[in-house]
C-alpha positions as CSV (number, residue, x, y, z in Angstrom):
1,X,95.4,0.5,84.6
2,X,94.2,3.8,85.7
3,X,93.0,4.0,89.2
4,X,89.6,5.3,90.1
5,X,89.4,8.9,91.6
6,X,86.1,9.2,92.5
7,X,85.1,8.5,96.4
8,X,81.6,7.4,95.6
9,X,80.4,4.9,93.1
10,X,78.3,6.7,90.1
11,X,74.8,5.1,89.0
12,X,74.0,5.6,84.9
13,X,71.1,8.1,84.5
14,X,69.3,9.8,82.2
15,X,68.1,13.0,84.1
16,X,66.6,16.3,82.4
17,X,68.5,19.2,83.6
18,X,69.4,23.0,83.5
19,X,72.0,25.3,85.0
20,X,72.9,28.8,84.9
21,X,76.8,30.0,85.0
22,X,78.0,33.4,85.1
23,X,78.0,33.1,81.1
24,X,75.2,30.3,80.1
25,X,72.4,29.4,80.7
26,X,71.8,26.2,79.2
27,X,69.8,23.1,79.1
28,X,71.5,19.5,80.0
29,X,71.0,15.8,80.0
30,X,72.7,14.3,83.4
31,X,74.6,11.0,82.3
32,X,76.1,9.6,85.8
33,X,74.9,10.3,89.3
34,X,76.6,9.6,92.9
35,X,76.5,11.4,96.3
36,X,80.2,13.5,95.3
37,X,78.8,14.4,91.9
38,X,77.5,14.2,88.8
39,X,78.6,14.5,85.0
40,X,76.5,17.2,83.1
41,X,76.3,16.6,79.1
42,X,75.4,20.7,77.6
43,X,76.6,23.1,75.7
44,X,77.3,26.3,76.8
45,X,81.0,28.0,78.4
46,X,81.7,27.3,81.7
47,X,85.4,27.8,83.7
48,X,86.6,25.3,86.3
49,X,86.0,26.3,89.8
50,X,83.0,28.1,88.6
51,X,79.7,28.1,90.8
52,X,76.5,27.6,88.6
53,X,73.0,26.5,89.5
54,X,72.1,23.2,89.0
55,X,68.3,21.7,88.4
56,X,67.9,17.9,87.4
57,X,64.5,16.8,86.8
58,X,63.7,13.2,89.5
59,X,60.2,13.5,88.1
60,X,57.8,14.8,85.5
61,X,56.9,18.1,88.0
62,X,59.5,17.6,90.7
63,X,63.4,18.6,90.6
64,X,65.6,19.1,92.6
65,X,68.6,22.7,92.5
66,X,71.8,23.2,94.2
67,X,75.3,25.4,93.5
68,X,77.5,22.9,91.8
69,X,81.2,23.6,91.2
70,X,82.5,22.8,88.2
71,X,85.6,20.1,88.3
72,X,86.2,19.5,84.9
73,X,85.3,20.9,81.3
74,X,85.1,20.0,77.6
75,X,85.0,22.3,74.5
């Protein structure tokens, strides 16, 4: 059994988002949620290590943004 390498326990979400890399700007759906992170379902090309900008809808009108490095990526 693989062992867990998150420090934080991640919550199941559904959470509207965007986020803006050096080479994307893309919409998102945010799928799990903790205080260490987050995993961001888009398209769009992004490089690990890379600083993008991060909004995830909480609300109808309210979200919250942050710089989020990316740790991991899919193509």
């Amino acid at each position: 059994m693989e062992q867990e390498r998150r420090s934080a326990p991640r919550a199941r979400v559904k959470l509207a988002a965007r986020w803006e890399g050096a080479m994307s700007r893309e919409t998102a759906t945010v799928t799990d949620l903790s205080r260490s992170g987050c995993f961001v379902l888009t398209g769009g090309k992004v490089e690990v290590k890379e600083l993008v900008w991060l909004e995830i809808q909480l609300r109808e009108i309210e979200g919250v943004n942050f710089w989020a490095e990316v740790v991991d990526a899919a193509s």
